[in-house]
N, C-alpha and C positions, 0 to 999 in steps of 0.2 A: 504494500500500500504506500502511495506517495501522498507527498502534499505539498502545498502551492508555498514560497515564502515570498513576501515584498518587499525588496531591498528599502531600506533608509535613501531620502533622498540623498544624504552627504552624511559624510561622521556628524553624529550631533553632539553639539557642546551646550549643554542648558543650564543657565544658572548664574547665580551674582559670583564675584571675583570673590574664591578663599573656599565657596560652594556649588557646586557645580555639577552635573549629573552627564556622563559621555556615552557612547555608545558605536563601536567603530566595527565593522564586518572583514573578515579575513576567513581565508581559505586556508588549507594546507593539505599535504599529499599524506596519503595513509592507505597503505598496504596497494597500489595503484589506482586508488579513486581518491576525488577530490572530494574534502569533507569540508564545510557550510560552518563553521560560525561567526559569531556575535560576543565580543567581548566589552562588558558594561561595566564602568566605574563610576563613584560618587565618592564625592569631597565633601566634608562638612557638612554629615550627616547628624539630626537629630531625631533622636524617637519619640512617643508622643509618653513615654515613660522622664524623658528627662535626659537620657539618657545621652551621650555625645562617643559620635570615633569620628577621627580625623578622616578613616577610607575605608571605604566596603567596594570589593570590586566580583566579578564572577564571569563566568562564560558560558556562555548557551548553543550549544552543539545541536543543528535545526537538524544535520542531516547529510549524508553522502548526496552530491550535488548530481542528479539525472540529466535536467538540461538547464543551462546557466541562461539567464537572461531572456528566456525566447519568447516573450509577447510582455504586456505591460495591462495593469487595471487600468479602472474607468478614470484616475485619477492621473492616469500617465507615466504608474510608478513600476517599474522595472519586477520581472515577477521571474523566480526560477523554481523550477521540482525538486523535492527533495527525495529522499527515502531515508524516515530514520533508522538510527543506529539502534539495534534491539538487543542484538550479542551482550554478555556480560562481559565478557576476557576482551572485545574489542573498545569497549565504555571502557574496563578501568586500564589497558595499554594509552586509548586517546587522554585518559583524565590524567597519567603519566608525563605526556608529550607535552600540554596544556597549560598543567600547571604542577609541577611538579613540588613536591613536601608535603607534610603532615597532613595539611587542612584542604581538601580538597575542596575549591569550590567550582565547579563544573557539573551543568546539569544541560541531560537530554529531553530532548522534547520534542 
């Protein structure tokens, strides 16, 4: 089963100077296909607990990429197929490659 992802129009950078919320898309090769993510970071974050971190970042793995770019939504935005990644042994090799150490934050979707 695939599914449809719509690229960002640009890296977005959202947010006042010191906080700020990014989100920038990047490929990479893996085992001879190309895999689909999205790696999101925030600066000057606070919770509604009180709570304050200087950076919370993570990465969102959409998918081995079927066909890149081939037609666009009603909005004009660039659309590619994906097929996720379901394998366990290939999620935690990519969550290796990704982000490597302790705390893993990388998730499929």
């Amino acid at each position: 089963m695939t599914s449809l992802y719509t690229h960002l129009e640009r890296d977005e950078h959202v947010g006042d100077e010191g906080r700020r919320y990014s989100a920038t898309e990047n490929t990479l090769e893996f085992r001879g296909r190309s895999v689909l993510y999205q790696y999101v970071d925030s600066f000057g974050v606070t919770f509604c607990t009180g709570d304050y971190v200087p950076y919370v970042g993570t990465i969102n793995v959409k998918g081995y990429v079927i066909r890149w770019k081939f037609a666009t939504n009603e909005e004009g935005q660039p659309l590619t197929e994906v097929e996720p990644i379901t394998d366990r042994q290939e999620q935690e090799e990519l969550t290796s490659l990704l982000w490597p150490g302790r705390s893993p934050r990388v998730s499929f979707l």
